[in-house]
DSSP file (Angstrom, degrees, kcal/mol; ACC not computed):
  #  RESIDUE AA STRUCTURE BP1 BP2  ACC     N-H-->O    O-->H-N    N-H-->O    O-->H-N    TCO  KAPPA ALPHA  PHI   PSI    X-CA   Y-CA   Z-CA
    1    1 A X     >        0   0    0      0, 0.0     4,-1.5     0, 0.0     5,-0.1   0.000 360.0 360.0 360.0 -40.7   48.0   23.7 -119.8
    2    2 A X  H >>  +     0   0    0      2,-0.3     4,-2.3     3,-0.2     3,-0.8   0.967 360.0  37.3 -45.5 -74.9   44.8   24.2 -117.0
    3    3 A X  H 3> S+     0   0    0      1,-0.3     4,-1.1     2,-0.3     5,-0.3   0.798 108.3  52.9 -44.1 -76.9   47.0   26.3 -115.3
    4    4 A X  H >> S+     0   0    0      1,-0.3     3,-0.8     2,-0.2     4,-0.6   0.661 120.4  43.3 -36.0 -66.0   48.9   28.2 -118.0
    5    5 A X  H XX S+     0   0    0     -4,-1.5     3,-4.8    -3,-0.8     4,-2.0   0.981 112.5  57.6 -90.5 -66.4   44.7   29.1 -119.4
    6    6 A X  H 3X S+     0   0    0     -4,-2.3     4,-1.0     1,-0.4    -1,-0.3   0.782 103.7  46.5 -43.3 -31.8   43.9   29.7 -115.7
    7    7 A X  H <X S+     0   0    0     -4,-1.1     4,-1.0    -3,-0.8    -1,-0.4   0.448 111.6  52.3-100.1  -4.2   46.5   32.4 -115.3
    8    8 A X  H <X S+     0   0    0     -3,-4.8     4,-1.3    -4,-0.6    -2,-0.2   0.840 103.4  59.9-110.6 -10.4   45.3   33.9 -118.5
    9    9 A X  H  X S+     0   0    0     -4,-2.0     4,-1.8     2,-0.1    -2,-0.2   0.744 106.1  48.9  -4.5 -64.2   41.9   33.8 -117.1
   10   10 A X  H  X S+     0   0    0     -4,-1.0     4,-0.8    -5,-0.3    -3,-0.2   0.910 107.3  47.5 -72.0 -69.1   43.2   35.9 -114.5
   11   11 A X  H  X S+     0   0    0     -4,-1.0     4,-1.4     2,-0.2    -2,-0.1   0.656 107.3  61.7 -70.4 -12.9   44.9   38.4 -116.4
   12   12 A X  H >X S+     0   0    0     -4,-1.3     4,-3.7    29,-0.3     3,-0.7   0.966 109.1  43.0 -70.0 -49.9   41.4   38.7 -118.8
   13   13 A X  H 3< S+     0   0    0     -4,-1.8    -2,-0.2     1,-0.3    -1,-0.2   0.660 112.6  57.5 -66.5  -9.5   39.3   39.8 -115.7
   14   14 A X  H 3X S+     0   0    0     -4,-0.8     4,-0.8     2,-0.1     3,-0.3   0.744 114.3  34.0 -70.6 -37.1   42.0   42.1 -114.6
   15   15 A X  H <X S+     0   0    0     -4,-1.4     4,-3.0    -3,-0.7     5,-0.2   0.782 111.0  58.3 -83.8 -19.3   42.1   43.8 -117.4
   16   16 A X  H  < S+     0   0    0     -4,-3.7    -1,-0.2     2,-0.2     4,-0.2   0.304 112.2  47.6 -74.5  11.1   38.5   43.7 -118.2
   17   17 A X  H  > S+     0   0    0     -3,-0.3     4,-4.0    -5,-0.3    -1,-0.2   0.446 111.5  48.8-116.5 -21.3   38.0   45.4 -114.8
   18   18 A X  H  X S+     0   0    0     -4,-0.8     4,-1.2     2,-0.2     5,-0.2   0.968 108.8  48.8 -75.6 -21.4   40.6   47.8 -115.5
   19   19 A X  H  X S+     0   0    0     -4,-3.0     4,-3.1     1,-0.2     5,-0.6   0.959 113.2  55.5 -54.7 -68.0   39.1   48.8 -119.3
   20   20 A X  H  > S+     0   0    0     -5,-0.2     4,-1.9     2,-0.2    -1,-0.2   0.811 111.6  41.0 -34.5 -48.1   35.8   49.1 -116.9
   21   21 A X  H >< S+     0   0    0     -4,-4.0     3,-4.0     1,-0.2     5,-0.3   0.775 113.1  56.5 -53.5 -94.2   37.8   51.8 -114.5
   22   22 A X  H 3<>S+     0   0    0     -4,-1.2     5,-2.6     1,-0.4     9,-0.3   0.327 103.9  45.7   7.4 -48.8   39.2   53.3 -117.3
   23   23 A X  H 3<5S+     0   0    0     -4,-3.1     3,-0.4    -5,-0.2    -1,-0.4   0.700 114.6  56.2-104.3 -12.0   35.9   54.2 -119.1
   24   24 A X  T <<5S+     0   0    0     -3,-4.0    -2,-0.2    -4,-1.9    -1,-0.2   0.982 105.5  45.7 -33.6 -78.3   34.6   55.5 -115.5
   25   25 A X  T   5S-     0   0    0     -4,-0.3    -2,-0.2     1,-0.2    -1,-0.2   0.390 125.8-110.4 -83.6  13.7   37.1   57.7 -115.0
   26   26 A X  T   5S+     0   0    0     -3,-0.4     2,-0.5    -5,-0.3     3,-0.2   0.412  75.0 125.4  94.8 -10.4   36.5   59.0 -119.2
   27   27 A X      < +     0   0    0     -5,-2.6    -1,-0.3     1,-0.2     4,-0.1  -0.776  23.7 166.4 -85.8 141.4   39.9   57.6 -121.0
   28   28 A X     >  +     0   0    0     -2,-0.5     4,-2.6     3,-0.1    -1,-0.2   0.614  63.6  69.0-111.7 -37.0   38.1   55.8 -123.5
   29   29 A X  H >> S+     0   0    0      2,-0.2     4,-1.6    -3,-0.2     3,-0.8   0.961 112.7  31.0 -44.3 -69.3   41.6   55.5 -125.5
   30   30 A X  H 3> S+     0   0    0      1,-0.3     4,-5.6     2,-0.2     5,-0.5   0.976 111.8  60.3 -94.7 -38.1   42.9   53.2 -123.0
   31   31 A X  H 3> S+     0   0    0     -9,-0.3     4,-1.0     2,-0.2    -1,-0.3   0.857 107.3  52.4 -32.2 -39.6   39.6   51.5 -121.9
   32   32 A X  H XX S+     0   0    0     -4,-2.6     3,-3.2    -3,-0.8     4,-1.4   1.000 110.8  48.4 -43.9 -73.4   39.5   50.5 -125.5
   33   33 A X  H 3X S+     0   0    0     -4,-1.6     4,-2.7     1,-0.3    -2,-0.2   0.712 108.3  49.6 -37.6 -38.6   43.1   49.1 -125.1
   34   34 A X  H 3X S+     0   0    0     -4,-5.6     4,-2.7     2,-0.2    -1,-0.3   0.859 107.4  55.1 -81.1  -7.7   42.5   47.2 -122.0
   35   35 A X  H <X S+     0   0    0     -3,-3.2     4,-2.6    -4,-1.0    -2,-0.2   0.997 113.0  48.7 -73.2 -59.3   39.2   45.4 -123.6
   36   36 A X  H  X S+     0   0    0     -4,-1.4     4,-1.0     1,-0.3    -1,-0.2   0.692 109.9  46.2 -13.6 -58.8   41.6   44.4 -126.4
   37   37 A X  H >X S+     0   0    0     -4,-2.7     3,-1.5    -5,-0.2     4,-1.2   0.981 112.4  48.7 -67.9 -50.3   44.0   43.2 -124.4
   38   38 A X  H >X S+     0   0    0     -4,-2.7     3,-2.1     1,-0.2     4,-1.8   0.929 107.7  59.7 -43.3 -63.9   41.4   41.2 -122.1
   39   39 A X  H 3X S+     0   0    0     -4,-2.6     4,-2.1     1,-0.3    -1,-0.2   0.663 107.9  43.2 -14.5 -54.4   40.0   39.9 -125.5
   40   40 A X  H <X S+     0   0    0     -3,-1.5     4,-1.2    -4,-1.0    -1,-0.3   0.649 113.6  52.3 -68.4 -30.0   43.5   38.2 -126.4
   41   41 A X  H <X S+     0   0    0     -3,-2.1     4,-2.6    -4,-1.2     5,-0.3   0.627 109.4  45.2 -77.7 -38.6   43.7   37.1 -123.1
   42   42 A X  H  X S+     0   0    0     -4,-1.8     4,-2.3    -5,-0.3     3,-0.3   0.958 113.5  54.9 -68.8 -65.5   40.1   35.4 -123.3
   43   43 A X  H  X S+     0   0    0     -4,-2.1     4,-2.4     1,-0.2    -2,-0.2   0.919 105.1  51.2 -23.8 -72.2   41.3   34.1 -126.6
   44   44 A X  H >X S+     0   0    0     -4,-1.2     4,-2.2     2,-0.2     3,-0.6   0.891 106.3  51.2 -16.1 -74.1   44.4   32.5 -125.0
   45   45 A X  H 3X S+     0   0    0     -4,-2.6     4,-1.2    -3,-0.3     5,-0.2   0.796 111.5  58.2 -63.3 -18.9   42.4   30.5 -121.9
   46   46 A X  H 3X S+     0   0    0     -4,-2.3     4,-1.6    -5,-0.3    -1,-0.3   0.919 106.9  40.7 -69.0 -42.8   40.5   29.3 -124.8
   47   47 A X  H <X S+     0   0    0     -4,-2.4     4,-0.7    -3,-0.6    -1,-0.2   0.586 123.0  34.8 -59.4 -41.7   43.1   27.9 -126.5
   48   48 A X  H  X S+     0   0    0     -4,-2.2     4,-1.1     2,-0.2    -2,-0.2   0.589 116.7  57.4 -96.3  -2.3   45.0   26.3 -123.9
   49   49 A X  H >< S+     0   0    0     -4,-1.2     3,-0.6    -5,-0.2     4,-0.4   0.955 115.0  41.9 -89.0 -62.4   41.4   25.4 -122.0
   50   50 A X  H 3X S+     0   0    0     -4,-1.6     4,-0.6     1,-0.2    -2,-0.2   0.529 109.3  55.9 -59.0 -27.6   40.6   23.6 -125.4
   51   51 A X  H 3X S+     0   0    0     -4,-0.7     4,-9.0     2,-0.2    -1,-0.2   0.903 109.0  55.8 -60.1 -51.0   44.5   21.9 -125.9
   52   52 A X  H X< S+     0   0    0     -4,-1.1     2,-2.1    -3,-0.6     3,-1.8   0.731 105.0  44.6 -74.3 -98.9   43.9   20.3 -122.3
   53   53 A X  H 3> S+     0   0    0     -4,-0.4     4,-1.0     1,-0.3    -1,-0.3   0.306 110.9  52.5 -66.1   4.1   41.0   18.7 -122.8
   54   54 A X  H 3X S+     0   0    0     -2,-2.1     4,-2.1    -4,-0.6    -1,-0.3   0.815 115.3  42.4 -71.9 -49.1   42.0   17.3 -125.8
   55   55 A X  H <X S+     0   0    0     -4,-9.0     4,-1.1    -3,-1.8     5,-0.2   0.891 114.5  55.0 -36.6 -91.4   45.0   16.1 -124.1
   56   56 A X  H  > S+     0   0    0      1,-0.2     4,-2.5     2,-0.2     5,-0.5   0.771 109.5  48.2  10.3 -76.9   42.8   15.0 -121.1
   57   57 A X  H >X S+     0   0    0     -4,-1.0     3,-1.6     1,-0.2     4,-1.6   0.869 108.9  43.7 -72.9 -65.5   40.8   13.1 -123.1
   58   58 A X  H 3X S+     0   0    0     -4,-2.1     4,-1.8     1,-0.4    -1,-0.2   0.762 119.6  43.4 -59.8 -45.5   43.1   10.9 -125.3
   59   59 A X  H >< S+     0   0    0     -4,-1.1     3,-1.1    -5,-0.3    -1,-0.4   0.916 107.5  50.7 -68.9 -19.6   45.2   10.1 -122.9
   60   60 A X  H << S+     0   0    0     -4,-2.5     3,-0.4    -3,-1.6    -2,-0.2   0.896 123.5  48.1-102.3 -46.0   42.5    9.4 -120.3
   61   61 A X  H >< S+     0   0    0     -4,-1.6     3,-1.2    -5,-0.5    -1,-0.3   0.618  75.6  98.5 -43.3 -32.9   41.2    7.0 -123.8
   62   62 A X  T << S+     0   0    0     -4,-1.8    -1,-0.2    -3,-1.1    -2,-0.1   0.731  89.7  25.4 -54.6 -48.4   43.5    5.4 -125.0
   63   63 A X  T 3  S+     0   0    0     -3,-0.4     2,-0.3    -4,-0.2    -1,-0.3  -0.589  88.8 134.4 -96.3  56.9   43.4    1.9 -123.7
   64   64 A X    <   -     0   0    0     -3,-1.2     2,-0.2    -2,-0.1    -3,-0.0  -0.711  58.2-117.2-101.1 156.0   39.2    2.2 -123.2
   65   65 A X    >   -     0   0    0     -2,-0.3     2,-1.5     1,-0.1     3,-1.3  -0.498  45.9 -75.1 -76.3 148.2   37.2   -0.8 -124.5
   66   66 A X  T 3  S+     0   0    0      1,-0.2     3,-0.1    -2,-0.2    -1,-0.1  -0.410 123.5  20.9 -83.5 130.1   34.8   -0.2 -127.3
   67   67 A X  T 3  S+     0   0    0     -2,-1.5    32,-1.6     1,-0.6     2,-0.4   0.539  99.3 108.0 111.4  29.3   31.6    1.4 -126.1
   68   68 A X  E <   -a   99   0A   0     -3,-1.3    -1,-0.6    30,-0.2     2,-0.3  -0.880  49.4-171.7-140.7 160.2   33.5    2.7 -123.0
   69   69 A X  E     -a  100   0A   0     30,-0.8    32,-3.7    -2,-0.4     2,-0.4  -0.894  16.3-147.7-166.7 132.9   34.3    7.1 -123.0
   70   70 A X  E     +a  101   0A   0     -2,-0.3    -9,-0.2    30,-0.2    32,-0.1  -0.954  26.1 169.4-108.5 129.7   36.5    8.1 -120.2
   71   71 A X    >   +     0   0    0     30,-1.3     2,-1.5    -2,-0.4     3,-1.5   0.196  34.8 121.0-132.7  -2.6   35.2   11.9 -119.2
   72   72 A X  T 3   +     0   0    0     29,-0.6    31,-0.1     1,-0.3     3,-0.1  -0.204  65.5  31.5 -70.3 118.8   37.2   12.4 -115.9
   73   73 A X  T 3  S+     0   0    0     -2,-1.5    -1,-0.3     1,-0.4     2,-0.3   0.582 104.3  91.2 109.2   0.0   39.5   15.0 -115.4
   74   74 A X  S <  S-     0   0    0     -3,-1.5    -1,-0.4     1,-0.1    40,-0.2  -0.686  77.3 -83.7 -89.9 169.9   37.4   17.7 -117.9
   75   75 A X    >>  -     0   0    0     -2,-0.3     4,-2.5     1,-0.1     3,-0.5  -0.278  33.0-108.5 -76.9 169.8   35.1   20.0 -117.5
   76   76 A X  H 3> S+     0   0    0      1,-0.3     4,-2.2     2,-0.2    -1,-0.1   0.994 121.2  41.5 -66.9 -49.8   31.4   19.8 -117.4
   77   77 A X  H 3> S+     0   0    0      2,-0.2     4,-0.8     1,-0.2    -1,-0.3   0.794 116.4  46.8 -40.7 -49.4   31.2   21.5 -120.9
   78   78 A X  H <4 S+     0   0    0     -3,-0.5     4,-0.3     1,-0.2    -1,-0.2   0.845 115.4  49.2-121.3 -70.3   34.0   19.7 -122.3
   79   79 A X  H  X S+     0   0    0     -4,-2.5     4,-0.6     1,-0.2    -2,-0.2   0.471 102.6  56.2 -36.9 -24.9   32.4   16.3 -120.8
   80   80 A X  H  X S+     0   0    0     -4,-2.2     4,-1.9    -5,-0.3    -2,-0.2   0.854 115.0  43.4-102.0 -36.3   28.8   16.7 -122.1
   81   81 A X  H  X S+     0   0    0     -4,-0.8     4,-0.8     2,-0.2    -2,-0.2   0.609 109.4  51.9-107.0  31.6   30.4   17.0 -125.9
   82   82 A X  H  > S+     0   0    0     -4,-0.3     4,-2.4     2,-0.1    -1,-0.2   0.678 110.0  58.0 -81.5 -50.4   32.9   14.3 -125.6
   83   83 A X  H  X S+     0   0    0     -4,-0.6     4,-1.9     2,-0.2    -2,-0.2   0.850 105.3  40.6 -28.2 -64.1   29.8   12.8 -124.6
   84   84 A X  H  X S+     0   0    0     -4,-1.9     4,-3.5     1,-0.2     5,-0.2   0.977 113.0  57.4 -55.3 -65.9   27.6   13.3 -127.7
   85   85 A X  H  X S+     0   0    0     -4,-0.8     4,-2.4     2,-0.2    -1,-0.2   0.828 106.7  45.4 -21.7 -56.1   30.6   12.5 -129.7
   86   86 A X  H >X S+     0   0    0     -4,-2.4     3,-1.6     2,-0.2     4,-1.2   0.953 117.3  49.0 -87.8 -65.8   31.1    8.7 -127.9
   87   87 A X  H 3X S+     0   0    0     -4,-1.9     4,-3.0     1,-0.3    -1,-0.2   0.752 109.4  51.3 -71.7 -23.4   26.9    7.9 -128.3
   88   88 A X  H 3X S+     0   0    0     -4,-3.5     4,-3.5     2,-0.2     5,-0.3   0.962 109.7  45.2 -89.6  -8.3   26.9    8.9 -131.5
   89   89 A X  H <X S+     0   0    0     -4,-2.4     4,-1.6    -3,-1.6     5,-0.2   0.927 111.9  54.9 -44.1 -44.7   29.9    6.5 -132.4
   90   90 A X  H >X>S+     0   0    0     -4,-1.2     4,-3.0     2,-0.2     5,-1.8   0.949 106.6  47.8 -56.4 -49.5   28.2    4.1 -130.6
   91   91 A X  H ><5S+     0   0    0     -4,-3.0     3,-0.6     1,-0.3     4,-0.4   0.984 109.4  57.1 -63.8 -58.3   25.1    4.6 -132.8
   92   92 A X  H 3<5S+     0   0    0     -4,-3.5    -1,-0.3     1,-0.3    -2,-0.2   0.713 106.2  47.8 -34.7 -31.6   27.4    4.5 -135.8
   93   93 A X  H <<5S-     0   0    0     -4,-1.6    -1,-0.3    -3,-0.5    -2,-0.3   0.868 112.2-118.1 -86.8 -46.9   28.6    1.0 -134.8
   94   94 A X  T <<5 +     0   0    0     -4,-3.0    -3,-0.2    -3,-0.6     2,-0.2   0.644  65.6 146.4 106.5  33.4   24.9   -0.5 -134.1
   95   95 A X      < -     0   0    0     -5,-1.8    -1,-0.1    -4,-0.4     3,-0.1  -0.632  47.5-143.9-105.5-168.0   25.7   -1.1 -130.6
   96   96 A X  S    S+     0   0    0     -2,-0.2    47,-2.7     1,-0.1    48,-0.6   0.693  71.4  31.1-124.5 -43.1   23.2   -0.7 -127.6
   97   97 A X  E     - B   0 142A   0     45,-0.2     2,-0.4    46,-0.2    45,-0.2  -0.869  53.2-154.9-134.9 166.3   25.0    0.7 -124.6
   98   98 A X  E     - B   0 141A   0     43,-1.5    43,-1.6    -2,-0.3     2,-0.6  -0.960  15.2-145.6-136.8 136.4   27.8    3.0 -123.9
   99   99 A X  E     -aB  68 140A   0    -32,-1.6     2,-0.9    -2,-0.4   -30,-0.8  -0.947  22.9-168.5-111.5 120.5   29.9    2.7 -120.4
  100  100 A X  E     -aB  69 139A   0     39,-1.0    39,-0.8    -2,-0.6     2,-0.2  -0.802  11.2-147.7-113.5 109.5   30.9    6.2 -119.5
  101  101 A X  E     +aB  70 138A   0    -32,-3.7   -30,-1.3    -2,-0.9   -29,-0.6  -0.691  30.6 152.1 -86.6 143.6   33.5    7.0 -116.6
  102  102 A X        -     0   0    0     35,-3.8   -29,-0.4    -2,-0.2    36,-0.2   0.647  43.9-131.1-115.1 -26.1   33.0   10.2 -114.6
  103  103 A X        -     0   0    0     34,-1.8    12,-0.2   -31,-0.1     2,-0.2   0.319  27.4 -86.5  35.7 164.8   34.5    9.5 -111.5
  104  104 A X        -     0   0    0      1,-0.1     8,-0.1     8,-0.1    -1,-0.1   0.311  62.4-105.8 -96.5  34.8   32.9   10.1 -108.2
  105  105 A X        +     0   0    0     -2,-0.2     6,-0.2     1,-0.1     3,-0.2   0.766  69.7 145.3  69.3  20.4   34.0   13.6 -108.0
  106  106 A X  S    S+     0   0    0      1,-0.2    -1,-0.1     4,-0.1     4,-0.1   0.563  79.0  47.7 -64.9 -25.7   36.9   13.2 -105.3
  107  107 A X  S    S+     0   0    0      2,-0.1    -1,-0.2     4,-0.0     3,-0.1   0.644  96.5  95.0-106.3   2.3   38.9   16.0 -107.2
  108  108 A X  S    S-     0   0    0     -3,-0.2     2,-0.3     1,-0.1     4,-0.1  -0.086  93.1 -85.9 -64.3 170.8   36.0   18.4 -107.5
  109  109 A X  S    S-     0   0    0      1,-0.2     2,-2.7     2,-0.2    -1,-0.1  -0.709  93.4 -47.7 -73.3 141.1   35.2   21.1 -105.3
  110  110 A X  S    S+     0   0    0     -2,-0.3     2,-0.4    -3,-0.1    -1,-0.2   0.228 125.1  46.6 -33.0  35.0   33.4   19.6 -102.9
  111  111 A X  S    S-     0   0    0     -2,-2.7    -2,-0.2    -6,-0.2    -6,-0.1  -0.964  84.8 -97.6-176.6 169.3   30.9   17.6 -105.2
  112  112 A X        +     0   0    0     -2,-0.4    -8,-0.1     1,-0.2    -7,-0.1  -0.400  45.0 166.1 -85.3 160.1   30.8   15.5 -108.1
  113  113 A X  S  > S+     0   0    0    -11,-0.1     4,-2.0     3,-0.1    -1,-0.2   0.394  70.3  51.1-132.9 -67.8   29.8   17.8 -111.4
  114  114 A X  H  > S+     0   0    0    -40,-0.2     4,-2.4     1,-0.2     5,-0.5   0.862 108.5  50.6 -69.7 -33.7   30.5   15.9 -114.5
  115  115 A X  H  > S+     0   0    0    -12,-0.2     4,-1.4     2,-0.2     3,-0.2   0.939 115.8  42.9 -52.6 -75.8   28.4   12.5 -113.4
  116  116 A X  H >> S+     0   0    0      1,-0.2     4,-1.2     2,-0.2     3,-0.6   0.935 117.1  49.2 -45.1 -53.3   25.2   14.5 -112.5
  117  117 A X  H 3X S+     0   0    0     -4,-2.0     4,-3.8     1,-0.2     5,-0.3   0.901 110.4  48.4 -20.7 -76.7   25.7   16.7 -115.8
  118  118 A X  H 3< S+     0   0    0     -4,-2.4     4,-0.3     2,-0.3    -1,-0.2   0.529 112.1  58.5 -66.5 -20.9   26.2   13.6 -118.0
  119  119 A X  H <X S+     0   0    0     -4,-1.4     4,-2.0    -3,-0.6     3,-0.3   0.868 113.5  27.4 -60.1-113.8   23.0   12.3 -116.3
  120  120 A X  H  X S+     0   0    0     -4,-1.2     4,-2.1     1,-0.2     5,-0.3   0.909 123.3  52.6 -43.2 -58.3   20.4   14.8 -117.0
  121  121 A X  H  X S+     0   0    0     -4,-3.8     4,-2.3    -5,-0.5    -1,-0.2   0.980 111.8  49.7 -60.1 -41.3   22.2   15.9 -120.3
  122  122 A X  H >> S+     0   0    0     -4,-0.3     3,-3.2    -3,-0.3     4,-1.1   0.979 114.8  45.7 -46.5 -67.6   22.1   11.9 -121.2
  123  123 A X  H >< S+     0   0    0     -4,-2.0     3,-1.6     1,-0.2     4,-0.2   0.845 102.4  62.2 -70.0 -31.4   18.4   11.9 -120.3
  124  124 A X  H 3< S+     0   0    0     -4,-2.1    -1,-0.2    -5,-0.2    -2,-0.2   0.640  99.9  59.2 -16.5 -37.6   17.4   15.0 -122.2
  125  125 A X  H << S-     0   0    0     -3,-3.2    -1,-0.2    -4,-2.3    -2,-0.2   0.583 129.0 -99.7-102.5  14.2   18.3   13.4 -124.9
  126  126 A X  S << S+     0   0    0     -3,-1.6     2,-0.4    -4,-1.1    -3,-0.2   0.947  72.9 150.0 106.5  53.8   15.9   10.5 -124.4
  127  127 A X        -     0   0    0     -5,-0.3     2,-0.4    -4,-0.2    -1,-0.3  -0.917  49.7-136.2-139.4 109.5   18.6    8.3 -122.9
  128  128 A X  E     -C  142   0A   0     14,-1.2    14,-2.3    -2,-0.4     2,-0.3  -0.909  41.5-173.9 -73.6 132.6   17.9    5.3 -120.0
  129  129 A X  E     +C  141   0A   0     -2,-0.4    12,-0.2    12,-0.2     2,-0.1  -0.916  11.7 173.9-124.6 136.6   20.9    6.4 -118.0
  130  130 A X        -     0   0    0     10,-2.4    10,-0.4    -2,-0.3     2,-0.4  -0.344  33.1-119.5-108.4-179.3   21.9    4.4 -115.0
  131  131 A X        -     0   0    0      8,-0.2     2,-0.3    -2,-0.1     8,-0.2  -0.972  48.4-105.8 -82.4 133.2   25.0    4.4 -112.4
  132  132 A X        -     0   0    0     -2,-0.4     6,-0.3     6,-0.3     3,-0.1  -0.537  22.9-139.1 -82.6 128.8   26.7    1.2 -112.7
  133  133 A X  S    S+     0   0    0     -2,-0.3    -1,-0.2     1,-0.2     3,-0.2   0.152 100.0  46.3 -63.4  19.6   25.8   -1.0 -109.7
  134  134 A X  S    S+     0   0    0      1,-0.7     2,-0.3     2,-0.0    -1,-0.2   0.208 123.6  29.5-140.4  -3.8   29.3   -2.5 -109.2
  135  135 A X        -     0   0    0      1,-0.2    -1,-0.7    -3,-0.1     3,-0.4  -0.809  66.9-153.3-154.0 129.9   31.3    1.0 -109.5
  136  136 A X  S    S+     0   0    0     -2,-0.3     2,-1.9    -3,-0.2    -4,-0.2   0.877  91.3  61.5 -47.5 -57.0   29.5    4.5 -108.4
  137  137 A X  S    S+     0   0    0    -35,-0.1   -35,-3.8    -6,-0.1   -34,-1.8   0.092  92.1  74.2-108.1  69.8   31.6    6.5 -110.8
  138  138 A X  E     -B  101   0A   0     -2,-1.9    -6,-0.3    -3,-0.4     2,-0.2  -0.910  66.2-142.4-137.2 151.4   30.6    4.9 -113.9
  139  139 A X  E     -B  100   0A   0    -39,-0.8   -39,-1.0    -2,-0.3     2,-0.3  -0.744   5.0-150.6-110.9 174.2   27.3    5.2 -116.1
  140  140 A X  E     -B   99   0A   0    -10,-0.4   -10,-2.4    -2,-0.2     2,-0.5  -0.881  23.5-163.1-159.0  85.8   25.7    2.5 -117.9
  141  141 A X  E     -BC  98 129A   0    -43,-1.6   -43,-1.5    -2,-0.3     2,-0.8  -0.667   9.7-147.1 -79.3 140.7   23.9    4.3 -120.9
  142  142 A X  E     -BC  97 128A   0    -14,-2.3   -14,-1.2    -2,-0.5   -45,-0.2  -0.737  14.1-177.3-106.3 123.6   21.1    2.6 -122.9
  143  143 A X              0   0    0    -47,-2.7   -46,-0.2    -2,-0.8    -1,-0.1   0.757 360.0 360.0 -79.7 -18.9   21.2    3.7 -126.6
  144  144 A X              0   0    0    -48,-0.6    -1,-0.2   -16,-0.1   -47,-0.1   0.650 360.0 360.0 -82.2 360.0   18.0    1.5 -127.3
């Protein structure tokens, strides 16, 4: 599904650069057409972006403990409201902490994204968040 939304990625900014020639060179008739198409195209990655991380996340969930959120393998965007989502369950339950896996960014482009994200977004919202001393790509949020 990443893929399958990447490659229609690909065919929105191709056509959104061709609309952009297009309305250079004066056809406004087809410029329309290619923004249109790009549009559907945008639509598309959106759809399939949105499919995969649902996938993503359930399975990556499925056997988690409660108070534990698995966020590895999405995107930072994806990750920060998967995020919200698991503290406020946690708040719904009365519990105190939340374990969050990020991983240490081994498949990212050369640096970790979602851990630092989930970091500062955690503490923005008034959040003690720690990395858990006995695994680097884990967090140890404090709800209290």
């Amino acid at each position: 599904l990443r893929l399958k939304a990447r490659n229609e990625g690909d065919r929105m900014e191709e056509c959104f650069k061709q609309s952009k020639e297009a309305f250079t060179r004066n056809e406004r008739k087809l410029a329309k057409q290619l923004s249109l198409r790009g549009g559907a195209h945008k639509d598309n990655m959106m759809r399939l972006d949105k499919e995969a991380s649902t996938k993503i996340f359930q399975e990556n969930n499925q056997k988690c403990k409660p108070n534990t959120v698995d966020l590895h393998g999405l995107y930072v965007t994806e990750a920060k409201l998967h995020f919200n989502n698991a503290v406020q369950e946690v708040r719904d339950r009365e519990g105190s902490s939340l374990r969050v896996i990020v991983g240490k960014g081994i498949h990212s482009d050369g640096a970790a994204k979602i851990k630092p994200a989930v970091q500062e977004h955690g503490k923005s919202l008034g959040l003690h968040v720690e990395v858990d001393p006995l695994n680097d790509g884990c967090l140890i949020v404090s709800l209290n």
